[in-house]
Jmol script that loads the backbone (N, CA, C; Angstrom):
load data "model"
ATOM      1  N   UNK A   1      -7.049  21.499  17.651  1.00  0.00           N
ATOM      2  CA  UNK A   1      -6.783  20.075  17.557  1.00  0.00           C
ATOM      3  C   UNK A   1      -8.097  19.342  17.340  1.00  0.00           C
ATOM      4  N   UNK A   2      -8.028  18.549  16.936  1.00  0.00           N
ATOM      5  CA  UNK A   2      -9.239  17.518  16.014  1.00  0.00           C
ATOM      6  C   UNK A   2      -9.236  16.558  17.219  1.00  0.00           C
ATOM      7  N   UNK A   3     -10.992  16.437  17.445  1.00  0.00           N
ATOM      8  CA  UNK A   3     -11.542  16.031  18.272  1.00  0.00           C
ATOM      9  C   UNK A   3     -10.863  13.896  18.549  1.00  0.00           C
ATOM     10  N   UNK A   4     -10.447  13.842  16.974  1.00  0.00           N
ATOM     11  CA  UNK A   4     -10.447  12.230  17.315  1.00  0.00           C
ATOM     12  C   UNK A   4      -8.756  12.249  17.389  1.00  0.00           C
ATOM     13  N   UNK A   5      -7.899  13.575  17.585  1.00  0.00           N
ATOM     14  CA  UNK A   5      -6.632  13.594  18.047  1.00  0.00           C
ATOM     15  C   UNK A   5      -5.798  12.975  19.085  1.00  0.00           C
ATOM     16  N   UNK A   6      -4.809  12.972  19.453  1.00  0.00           N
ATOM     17  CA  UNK A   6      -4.303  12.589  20.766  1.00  0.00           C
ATOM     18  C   UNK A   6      -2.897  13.389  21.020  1.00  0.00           C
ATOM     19  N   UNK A   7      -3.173  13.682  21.601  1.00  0.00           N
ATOM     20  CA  UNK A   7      -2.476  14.749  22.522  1.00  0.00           C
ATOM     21  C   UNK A   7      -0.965  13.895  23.237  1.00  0.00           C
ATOM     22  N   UNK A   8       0.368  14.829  22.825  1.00  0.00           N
ATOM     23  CA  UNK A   8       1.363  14.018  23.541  1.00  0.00           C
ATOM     24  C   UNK A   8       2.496  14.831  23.288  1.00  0.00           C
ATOM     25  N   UNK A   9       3.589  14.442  24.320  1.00  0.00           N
ATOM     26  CA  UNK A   9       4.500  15.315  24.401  1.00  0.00           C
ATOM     27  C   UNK A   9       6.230  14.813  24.051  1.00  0.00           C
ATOM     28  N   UNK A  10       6.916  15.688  23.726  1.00  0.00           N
ATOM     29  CA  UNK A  10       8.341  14.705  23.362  1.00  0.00           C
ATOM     30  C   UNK A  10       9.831  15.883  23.977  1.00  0.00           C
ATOM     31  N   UNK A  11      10.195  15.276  24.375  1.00  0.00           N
ATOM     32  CA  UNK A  11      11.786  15.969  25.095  1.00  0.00           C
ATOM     33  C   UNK A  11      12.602  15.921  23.873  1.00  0.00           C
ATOM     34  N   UNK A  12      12.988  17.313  23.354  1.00  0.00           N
ATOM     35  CA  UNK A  12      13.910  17.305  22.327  1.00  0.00           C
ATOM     36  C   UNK A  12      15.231  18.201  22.583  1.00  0.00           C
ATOM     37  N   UNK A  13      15.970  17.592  22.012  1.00  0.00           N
ATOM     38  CA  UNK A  13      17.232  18.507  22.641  1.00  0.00           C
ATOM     39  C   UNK A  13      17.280  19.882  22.208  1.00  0.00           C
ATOM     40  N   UNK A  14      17.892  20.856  22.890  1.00  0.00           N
ATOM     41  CA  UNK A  14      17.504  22.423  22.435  1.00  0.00           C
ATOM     42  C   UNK A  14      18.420  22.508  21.015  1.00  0.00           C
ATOM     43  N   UNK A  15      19.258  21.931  20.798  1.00  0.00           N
ATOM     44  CA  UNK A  15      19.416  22.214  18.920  1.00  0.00           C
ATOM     45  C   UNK A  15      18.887  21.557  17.885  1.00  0.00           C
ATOM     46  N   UNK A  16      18.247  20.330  18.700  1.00  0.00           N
ATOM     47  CA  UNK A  16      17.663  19.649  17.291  1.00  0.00           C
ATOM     48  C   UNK A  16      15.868  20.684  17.641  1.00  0.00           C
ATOM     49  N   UNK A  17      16.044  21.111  18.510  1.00  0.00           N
ATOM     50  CA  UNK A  17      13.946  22.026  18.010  1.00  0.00           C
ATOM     51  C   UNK A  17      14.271  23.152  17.821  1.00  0.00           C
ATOM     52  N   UNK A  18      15.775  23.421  17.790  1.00  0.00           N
ATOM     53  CA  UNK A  18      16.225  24.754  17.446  1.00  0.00           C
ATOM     54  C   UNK A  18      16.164  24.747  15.715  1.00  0.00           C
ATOM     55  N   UNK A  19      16.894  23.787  15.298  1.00  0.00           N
ATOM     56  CA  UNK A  19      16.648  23.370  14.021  1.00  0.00           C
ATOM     57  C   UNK A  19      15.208  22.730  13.444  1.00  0.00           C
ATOM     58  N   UNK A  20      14.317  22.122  13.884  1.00  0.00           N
ATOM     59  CA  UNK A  20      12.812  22.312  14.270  1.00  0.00           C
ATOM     60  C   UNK A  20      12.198  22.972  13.468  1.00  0.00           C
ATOM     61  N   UNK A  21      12.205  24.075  14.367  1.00  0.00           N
ATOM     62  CA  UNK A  21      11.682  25.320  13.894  1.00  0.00           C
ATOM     63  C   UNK A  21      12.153  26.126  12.561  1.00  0.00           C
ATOM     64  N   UNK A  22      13.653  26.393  12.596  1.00  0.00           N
ATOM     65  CA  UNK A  22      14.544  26.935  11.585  1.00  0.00           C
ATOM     66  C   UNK A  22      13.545  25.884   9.938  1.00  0.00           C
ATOM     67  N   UNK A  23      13.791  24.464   9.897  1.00  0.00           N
ATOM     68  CA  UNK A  23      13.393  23.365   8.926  1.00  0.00           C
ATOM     69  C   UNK A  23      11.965  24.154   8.542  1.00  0.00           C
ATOM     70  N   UNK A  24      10.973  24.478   9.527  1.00  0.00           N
ATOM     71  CA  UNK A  24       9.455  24.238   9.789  1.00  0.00           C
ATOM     72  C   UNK A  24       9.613  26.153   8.460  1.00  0.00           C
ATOM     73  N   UNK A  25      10.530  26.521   8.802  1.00  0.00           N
ATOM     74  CA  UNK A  25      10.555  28.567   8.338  1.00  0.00           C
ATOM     75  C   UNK A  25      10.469  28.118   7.075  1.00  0.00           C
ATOM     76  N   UNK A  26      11.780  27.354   6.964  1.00  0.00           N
ATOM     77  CA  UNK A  26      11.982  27.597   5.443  1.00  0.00           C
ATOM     78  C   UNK A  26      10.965  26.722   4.468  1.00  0.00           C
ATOM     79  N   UNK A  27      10.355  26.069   4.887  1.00  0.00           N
ATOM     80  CA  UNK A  27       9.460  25.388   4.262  1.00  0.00           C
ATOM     81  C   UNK A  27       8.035  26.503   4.698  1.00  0.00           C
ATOM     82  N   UNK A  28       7.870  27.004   5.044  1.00  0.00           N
ATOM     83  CA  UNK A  28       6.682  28.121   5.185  1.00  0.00           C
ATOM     84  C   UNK A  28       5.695  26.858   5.622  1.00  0.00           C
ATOM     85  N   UNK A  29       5.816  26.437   7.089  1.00  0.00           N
ATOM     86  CA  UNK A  29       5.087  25.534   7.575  1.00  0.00           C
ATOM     87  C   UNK A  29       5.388  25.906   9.075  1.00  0.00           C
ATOM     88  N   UNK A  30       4.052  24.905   9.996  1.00  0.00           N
ATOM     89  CA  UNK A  30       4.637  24.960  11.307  1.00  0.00           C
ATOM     90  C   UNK A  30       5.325  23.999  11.562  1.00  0.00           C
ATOM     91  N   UNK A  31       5.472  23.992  13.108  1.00  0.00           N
ATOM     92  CA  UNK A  31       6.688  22.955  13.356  1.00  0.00           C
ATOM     93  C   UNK A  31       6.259  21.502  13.610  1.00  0.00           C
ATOM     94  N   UNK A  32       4.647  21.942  14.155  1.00  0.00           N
ATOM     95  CA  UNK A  32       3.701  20.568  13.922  1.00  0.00           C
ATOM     96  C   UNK A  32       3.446  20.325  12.858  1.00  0.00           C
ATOM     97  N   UNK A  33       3.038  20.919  11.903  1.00  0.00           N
ATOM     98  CA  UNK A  33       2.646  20.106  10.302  1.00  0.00           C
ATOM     99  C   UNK A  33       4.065  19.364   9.860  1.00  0.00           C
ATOM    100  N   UNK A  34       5.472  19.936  10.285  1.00  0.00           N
ATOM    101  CA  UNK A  34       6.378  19.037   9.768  1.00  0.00           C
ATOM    102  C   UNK A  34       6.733  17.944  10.352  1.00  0.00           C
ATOM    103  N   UNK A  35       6.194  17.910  11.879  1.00  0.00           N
ATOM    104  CA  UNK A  35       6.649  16.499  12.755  1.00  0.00           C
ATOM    105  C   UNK A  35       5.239  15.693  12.364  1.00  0.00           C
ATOM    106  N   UNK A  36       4.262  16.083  11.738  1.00  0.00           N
ATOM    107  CA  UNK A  36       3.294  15.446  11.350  1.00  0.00           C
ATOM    108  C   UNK A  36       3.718  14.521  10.310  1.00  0.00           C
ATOM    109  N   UNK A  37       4.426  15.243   9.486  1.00  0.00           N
ATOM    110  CA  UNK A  37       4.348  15.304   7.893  1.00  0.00           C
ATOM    111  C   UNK A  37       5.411  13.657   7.988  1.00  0.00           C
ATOM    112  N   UNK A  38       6.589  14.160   8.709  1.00  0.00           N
ATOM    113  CA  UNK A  38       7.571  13.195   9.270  1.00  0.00           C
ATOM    114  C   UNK A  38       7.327  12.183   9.808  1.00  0.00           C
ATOM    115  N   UNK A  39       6.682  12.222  10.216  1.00  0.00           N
ATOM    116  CA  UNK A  39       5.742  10.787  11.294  1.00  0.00           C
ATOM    117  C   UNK A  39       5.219   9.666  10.389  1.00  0.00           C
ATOM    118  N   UNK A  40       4.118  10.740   9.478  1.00  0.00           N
ATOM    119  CA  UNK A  40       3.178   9.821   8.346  1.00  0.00           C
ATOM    120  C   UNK A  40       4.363   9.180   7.690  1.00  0.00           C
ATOM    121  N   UNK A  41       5.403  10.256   7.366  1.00  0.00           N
ATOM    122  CA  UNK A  41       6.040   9.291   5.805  1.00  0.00           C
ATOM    123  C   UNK A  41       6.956   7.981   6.485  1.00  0.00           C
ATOM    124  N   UNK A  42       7.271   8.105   7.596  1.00  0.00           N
ATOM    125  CA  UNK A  42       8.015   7.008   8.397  1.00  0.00           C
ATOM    126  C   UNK A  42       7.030   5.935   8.912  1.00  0.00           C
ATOM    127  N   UNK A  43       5.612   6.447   8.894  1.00  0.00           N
ATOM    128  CA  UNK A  43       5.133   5.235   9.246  1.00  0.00           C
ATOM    129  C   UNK A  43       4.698   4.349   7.794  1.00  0.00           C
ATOM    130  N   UNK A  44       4.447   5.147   6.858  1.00  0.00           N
ATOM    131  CA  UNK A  44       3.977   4.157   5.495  1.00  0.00           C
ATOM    132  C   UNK A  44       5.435   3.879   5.077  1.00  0.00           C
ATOM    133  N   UNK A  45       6.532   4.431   5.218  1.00  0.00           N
ATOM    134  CA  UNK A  45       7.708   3.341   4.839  1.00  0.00           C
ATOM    135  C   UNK A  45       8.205   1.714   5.327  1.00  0.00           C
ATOM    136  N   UNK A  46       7.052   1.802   6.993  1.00  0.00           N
ATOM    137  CA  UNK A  46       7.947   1.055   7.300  1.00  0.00           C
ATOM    138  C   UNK A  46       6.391  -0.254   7.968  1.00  0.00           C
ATOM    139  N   UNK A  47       5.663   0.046   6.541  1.00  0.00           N
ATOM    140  CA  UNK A  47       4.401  -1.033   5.970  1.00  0.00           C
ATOM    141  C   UNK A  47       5.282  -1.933   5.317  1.00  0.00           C
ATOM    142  N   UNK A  48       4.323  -3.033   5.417  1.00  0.00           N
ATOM    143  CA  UNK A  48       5.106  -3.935   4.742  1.00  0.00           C
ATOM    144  C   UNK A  48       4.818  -3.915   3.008  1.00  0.00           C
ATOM    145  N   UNK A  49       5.637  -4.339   2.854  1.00  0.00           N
ATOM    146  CA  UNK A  49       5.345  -3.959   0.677  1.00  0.00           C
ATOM    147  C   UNK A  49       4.977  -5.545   0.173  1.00  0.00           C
ATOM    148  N   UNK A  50       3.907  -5.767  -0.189  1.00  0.00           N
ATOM    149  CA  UNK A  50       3.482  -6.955  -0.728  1.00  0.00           C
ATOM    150  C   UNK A  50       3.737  -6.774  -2.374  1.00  0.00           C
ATOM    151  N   UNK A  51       4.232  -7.753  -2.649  1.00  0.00           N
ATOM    152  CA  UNK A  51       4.455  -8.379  -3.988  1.00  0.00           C
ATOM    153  C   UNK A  51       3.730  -8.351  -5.091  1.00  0.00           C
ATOM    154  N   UNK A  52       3.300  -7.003  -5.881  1.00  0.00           N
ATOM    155  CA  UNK A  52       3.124  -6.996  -7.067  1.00  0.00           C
ATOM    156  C   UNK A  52       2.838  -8.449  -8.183  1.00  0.00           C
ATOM    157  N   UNK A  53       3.912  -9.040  -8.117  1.00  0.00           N
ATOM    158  CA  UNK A  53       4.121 -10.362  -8.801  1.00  0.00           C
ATOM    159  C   UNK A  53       3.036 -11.308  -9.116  1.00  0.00           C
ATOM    160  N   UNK A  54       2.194 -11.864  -9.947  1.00  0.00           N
ATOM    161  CA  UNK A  54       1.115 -12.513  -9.703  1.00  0.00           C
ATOM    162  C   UNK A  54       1.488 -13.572 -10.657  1.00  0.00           C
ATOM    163  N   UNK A  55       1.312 -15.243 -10.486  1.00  0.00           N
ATOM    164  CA  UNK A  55       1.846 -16.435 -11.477  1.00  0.00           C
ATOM    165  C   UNK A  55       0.876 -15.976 -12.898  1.00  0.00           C
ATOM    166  N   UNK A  56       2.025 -15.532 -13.982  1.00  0.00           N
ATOM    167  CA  UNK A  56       0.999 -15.625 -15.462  1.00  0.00           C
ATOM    168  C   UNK A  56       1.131 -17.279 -16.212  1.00  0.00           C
ATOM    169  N   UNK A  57      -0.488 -17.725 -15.957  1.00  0.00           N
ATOM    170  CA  UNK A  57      -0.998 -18.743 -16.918  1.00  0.00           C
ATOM    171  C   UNK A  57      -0.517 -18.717 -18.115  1.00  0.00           C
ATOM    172  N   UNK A  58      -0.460 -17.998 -18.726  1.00  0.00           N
ATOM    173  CA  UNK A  58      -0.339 -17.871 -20.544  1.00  0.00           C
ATOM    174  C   UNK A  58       0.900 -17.319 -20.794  1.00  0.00           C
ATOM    175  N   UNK A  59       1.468 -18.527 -21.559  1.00  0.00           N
ATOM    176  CA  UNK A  59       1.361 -20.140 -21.915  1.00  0.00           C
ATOM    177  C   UNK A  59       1.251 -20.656 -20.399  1.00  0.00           C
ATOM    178  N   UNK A  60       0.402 -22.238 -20.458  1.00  0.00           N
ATOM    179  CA  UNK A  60       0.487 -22.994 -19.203  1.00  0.00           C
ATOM    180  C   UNK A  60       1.421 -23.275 -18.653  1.00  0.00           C
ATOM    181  N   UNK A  61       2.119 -23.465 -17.281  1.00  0.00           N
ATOM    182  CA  UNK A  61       2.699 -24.278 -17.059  1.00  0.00           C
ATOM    183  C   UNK A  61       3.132 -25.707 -17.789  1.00  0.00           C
ATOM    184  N   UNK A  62       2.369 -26.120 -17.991  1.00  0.00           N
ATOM    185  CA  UNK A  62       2.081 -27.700 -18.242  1.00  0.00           C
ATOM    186  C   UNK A  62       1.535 -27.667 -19.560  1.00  0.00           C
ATOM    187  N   UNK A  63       1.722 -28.164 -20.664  1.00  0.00           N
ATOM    188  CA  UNK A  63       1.141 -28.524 -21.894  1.00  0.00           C
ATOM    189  C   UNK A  63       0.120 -29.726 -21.683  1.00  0.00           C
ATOM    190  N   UNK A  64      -1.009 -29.157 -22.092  1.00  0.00           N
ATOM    191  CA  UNK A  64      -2.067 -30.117 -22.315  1.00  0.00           C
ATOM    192  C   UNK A  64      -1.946 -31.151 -23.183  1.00  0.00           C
ATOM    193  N   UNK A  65      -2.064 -32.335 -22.889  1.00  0.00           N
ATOM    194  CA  UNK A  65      -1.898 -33.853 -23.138  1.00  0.00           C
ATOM    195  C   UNK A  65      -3.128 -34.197 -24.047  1.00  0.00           C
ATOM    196  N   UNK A  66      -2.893 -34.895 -25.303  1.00  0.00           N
ATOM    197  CA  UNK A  66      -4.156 -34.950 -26.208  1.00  0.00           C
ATOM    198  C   UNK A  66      -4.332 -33.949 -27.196  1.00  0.00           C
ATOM    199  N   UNK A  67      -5.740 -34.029 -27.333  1.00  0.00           N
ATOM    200  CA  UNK A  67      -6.256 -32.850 -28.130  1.00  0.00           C
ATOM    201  C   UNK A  67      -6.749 -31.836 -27.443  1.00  0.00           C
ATOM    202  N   UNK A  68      -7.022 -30.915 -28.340  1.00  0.00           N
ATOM    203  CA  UNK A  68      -7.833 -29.522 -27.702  1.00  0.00           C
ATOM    204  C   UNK A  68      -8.725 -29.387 -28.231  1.00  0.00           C
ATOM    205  N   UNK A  69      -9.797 -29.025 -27.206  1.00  0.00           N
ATOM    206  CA  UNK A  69     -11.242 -29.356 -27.455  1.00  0.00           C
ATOM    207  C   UNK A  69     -11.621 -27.607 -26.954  1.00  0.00           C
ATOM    208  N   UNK A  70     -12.683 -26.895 -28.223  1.00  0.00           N
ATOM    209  CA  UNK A  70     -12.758 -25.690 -28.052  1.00  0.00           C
ATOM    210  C   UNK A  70     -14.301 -26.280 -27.594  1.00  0.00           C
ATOM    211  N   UNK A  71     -14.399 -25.928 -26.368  1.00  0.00           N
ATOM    212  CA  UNK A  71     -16.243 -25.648 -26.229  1.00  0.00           C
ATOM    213  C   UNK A  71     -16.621 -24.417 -25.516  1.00  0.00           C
ATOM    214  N   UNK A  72     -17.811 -24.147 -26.265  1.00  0.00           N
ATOM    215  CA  UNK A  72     -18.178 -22.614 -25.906  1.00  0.00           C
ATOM    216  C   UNK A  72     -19.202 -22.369 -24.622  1.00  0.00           C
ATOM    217  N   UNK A  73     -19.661 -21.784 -23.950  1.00  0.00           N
ATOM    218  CA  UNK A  73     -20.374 -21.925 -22.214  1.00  0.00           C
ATOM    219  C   UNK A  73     -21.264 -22.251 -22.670  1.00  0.00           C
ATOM    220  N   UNK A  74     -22.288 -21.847 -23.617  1.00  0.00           N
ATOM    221  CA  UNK A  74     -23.259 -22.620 -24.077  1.00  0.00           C
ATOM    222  C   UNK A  74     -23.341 -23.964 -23.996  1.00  0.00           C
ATOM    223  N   UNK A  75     -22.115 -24.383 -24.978  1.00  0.00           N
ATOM    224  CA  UNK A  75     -21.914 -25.994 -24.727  1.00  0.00           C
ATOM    225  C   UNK A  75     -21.611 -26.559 -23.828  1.00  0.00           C
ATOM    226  N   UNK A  76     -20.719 -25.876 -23.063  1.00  0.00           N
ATOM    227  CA  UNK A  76     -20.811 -26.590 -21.850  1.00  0.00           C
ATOM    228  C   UNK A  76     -21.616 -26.917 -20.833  1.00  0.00           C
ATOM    229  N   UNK A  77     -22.835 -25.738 -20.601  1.00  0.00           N
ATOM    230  CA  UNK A  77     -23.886 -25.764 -20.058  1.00  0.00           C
ATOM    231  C   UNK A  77     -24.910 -26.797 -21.096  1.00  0.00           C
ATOM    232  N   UNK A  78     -25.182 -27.433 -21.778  1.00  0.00           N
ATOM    233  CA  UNK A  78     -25.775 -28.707 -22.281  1.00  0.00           C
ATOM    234  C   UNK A  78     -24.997 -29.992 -21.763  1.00  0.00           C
ATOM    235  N   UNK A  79     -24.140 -29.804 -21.465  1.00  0.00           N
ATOM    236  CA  UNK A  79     -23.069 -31.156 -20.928  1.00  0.00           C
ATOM    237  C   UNK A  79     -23.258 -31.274 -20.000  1.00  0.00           C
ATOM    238  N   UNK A  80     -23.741 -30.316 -19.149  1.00  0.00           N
ATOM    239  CA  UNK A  80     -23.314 -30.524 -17.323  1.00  0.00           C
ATOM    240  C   UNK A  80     -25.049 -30.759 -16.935  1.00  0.00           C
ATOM    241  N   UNK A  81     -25.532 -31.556 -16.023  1.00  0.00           N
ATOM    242  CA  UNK A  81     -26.712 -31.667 -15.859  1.00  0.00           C
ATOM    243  C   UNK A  81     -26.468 -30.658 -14.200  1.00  0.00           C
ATOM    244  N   UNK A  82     -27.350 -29.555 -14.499  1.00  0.00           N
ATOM    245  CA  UNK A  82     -27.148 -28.466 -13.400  1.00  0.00           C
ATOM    246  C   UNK A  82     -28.481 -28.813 -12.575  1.00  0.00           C
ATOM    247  N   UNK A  83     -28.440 -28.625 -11.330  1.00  0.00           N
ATOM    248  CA  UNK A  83     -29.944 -28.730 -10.433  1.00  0.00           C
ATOM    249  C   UNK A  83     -30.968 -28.018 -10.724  1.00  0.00           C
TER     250      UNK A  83
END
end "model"
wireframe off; spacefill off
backbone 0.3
color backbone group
C-alpha cells in the first residue's frame, strides 16, 4: 500500500464479495484493483459537467450603427496618447 494511502474497511454481504471476487477472476484482476477501479469511475461521474457552450460573437449580437471604420493597431496606437 502507497505511503499517501488510507487504509479502511467495508462489511459486505457474503454473496455480493462472493461475487467480488468471482467479477475480480474473470477480469484477471484483484478484488482491490476492481473496488478501486469502481470507486474512481463513480466518483468522476458524479463531478459536476460544466458547459462546453461558449457565446459566439460572429456575426454580433447587435449590428453596428453607422459606418465601419477598419483601423489597424498601428493606427490605433497613433490615436491613443499612451503614458
Amino acid at each position: 500500500m502507497k505511503s499517501a494511502a488510507i487504509r479502511t474497511s467495508l462489511d459486505l454481504p457474503r454473496d455480493l464479495h462472493r461475487r467480488l471476487h468471482e467479477a475480480a477472476a474473470r477480469k484477471g484482476c484483484s478484488a482491490r484493483n476492481l473496488i478501486l477501479t469502481s470507486i474512481e469511475r463513480a466518483v468522476a461521474e458524479a463531478q459536476p459537467v460544466r458547459s462546453a457552450r461558449r457565446l459566439k460573437l460572429d456575426p454580433p449580437l447587435i449590428r453596428p450603427a453607422g459606418r465601419h471604420i477598419e483601423v489597424t493597431n498601428e493606427e490605433a496606437y497613433e490615436l491613443i496618447e499612451l503614458p
